[in-house]
C-alpha atoms as one frame of an Amber mdcrd trajectory, in Angstrom:
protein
  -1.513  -2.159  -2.282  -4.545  -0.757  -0.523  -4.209   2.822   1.141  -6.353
   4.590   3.408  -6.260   8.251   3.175  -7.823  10.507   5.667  -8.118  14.087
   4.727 -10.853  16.764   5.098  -9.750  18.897   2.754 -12.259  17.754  -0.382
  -9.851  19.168  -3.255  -6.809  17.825  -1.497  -8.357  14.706  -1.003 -10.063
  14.304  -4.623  -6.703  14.902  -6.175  -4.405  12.466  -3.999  -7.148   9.848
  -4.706  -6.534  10.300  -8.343  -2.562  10.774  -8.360  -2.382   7.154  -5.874
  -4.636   5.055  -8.269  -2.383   6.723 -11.532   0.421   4.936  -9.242  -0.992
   1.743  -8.488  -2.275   1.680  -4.963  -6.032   1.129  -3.988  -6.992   4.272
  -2.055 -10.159   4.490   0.364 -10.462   7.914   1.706 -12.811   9.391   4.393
 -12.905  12.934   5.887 -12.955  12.970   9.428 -11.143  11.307  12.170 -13.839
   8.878  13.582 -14.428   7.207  10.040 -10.548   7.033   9.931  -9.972   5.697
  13.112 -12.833   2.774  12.565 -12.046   1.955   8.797  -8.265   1.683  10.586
  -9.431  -0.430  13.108 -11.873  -2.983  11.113 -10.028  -3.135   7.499  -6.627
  -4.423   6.748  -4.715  -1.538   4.991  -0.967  -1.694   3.700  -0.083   2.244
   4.647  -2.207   5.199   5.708  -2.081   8.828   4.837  -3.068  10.918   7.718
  -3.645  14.400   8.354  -3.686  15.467  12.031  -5.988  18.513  11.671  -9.112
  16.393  11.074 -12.822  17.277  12.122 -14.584  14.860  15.133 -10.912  13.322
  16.386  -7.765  14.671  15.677  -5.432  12.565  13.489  -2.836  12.565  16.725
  -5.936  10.737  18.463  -6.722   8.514  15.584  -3.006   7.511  15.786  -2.930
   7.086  19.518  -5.589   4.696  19.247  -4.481   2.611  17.102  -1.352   1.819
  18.664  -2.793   1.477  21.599  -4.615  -1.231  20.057  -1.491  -2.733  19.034
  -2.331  -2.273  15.133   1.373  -1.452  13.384  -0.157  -0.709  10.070   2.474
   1.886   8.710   1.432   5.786   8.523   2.635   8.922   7.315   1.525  11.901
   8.647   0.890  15.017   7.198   0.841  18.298   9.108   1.872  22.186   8.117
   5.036  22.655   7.120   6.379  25.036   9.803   4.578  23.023  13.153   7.457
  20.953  14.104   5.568  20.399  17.229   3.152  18.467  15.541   5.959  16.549
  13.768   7.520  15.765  17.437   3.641  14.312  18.851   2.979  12.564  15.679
   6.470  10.657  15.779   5.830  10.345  19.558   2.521   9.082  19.230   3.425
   6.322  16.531   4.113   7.897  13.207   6.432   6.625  10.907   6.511   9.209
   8.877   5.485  12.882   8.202   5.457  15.109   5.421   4.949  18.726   5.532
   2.038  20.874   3.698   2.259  21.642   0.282   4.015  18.862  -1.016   4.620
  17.701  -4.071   2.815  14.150  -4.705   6.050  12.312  -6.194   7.597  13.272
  -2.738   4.588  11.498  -1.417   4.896   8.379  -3.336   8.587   8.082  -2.844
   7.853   7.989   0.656   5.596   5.499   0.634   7.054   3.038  -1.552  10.264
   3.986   0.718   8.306   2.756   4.095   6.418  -0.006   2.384   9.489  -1.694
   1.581  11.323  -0.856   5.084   7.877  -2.472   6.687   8.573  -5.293   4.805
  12.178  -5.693   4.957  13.458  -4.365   1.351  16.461  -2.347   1.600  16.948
  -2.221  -2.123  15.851   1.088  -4.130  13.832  -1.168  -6.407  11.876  -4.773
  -5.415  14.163  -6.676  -6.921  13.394 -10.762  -5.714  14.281 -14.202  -7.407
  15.534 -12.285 -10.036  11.886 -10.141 -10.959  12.674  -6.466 -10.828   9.345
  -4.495 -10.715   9.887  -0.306 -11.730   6.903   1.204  -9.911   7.565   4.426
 -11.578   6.603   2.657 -14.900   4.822   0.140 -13.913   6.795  -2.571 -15.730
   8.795  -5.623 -14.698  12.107  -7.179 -16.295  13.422 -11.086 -15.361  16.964
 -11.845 -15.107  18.186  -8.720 -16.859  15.643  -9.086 -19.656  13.897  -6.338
 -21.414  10.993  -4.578 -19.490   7.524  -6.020 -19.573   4.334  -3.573 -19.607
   1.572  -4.729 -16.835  -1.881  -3.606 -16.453  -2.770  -1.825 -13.351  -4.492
  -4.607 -11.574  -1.604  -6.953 -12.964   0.833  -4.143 -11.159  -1.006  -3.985
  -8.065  -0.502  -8.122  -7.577   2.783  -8.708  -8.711   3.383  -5.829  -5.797
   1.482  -7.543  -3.276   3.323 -10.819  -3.985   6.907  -9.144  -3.815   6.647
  -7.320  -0.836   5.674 -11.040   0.683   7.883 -13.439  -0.932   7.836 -17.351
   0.804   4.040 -16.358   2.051   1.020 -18.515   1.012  -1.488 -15.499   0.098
  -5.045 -16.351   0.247  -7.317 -15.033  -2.610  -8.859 -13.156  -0.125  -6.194
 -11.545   1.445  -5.008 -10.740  -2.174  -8.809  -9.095  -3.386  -8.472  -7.185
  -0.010  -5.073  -5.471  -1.215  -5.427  -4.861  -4.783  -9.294  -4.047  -4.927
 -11.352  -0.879  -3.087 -13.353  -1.188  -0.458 -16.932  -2.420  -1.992 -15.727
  -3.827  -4.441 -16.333  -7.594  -4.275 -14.661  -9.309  -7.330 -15.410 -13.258
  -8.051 -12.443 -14.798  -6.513 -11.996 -16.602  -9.975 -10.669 -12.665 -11.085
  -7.558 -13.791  -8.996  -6.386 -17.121 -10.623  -7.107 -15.283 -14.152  -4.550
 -12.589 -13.124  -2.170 -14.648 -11.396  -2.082 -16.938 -14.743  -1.211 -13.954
 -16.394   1.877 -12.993 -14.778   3.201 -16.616 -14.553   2.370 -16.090 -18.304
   4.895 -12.738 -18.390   7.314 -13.934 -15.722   7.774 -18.261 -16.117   4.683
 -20.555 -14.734   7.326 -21.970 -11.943   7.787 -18.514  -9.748   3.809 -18.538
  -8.432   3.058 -21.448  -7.226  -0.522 -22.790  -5.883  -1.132 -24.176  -3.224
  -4.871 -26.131  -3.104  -7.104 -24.761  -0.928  -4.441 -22.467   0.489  -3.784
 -19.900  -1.965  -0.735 -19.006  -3.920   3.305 -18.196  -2.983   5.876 -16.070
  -4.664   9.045 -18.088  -4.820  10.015 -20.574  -2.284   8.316 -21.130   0.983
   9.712 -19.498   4.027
């Protein structure tokens, strides 16, 4: 999943970027609110981490335009710890989530896997679909009860992308967009090599392609 993480504090920053790739997501960060707000607007992002106390536009103005501009994209916010007004205008201005500063990172990431799979309509404490259970704390997958698989990162980061979007025909570029950084520009070939990997780990008949379309997860919608 690919993150964008806005926050001007360089140390903070450098160390969330680090502790979100350990866990699997694809993290683009910037420092101030104006690259925020356009990388927000022009890229297609799966959650963002925002701080409100941001040099050139506040992070309450970065949200404010974006829903304004009708884009959803889920966000947690992240403000000090004892300004519950800030909690009140970030929920007010479109939030969907907030946590206080200092936090703990595995607070973090259980709040975003928590509002990744609300966004997408999982209301199970693990993805669990057509019987393929993927632990995100691990990083491994079991079938039908089976024992637990190991994946590779990038192998982690699709089977993800195609869970949280089961009965969707994915394009390979909509995949490359969510499971690689920003300028990075892998040959879309990369794709089919990793998808024939997990149909490999997980039974050829639960990723289908579709020519010239892309691939699906399970059945159709």
């Amino acid at each position: 999943m690919r993150l964008l993480l806005v926050e001007d504090d360089p140390d903070l920053s450098r160390s969330l970027k680090i502790d979100l790739a350990h866990a699997g997501y694809v993290v683009d960060a910037v420092m101030d609110g104006e690259q925020g707000e356009f990388l927000g607007m022009t890229e297609n992002y799966d959650i963002v981490i925002l701080d409100l106390g941001l040099p050139k536009l506040s992070g309450l103005e970065v949200l404010k335009l974006w829903r304004q501009a009708n884009n959803n994209v889920p966000v947690i916010v992240l403000t000090a710890r004892d300004s519950w007004h800030e909690k009140v205008d970030g929920f007010k201005a479109g939030a969907d989530d907030y946590l206080g500063k200092p936090f703990h990172i595995q607070e973090l990431l259980v709040r975003i896997q928590a509002l990744l799979k609300r966004f997408h309509g999982h209301n199970k404490p693990e993805l669990d679909t057509y019987g393929v259970v993927l632990n995100e704390e691990q990083q491994t997958v079991s079938i039908d009860g089976q024992q637990q698989l190991e994946l590779t990162a990038i192998e982690f980061r699709l089977l993800r992308y195609l869970m949280l979007h089961p009965g969707k025909i994915l394009s390979k570029n909509q995949i490359s967009e969510h499971i690689y950084e920003y300028e990075s520009d892998p040959d879309s070939n990369v794709i089919e090599v990793y998808i024939n990997r997990l149909r490999r780990k997980l039974g050829k008949d639960l990723i289908t392609t579709r020519r010239g379309q892309g691939y699906v997860f399970g059945k159709i919608k």
